[in-house]
C-alpha positions in Angstrom: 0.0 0.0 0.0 0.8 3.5 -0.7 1.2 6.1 1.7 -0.4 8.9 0.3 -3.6 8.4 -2.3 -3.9 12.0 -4.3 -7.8 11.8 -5.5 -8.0 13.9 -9.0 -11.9 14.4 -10.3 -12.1 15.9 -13.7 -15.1 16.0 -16.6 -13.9 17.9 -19.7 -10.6 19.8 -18.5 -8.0 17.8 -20.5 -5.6 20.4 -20.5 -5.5 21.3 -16.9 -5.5 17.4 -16.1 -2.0 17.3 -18.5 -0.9 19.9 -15.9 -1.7 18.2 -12.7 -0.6 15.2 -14.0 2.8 16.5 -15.3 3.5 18.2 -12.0 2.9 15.0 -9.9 5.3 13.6 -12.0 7.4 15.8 -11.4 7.6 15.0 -7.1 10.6 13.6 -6.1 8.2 12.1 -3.3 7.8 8.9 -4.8 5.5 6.7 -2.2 1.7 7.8 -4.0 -0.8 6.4 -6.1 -2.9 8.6 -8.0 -6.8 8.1 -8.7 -8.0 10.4 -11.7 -12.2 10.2 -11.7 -13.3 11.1 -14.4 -17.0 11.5 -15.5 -17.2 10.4 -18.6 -15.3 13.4 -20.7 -15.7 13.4 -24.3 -12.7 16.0 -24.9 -9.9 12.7 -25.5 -9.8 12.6 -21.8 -10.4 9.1 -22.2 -7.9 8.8 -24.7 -5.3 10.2 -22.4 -6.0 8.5 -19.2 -5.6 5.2 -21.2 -1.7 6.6 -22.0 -1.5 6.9 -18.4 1.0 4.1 -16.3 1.2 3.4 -12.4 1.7 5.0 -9.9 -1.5 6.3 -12.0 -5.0 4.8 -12.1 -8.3 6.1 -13.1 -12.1 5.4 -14.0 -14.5 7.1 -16.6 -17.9 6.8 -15.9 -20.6 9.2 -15.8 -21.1 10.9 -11.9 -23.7 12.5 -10.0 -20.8 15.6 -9.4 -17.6 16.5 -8.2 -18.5 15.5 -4.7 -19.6 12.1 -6.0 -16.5 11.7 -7.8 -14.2 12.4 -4.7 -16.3 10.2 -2.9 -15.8 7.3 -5.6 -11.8 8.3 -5.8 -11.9 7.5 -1.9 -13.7 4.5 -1.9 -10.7 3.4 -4.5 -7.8 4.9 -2.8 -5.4 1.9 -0.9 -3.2 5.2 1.1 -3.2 5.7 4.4 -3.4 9.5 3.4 -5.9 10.9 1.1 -5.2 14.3 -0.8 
């Protein structure tokens, strides 16, 4: 198990994900697993996430929200930390 579980939710902001994304990958802090929630984007969100290897992980489904969506990313999340 990780320590730390960092919980991304995202619908239809591919280029801000890139971002967040790219600047996790750029820790030096290593002991993470990443959940990106993602509600079903049509903006190649999908595409992308399907590029993506561990320490990231991720599932595309349609949501009832955001707060839904952080609530599925923590039901998911193996850390003893959640961020």
């Amino acid at each position: 198990e990780k320590t730390i579980s960092i919980i991304i939710p995202t619908y239809n902001n591919l280029e801000k994900l890139k971002e967040c994304v790219a600047s996790i990958q750029h820790q030096k802090f290593r002991d993470f697993e990443v959940w990106i929630v993602d509600g079903n984007s049509s903006d190649g969100t999908i595409e992308y996430l399907q590029t993506l290897e561990k320490p990231f992980h991720f599932v595309s489904e349609k949501d009832n929200g955001i707060y839904h969506a952080m609530n599925k990313g923590v039901s998911l999340s193996k850390g003893e930390w959640l961020q």
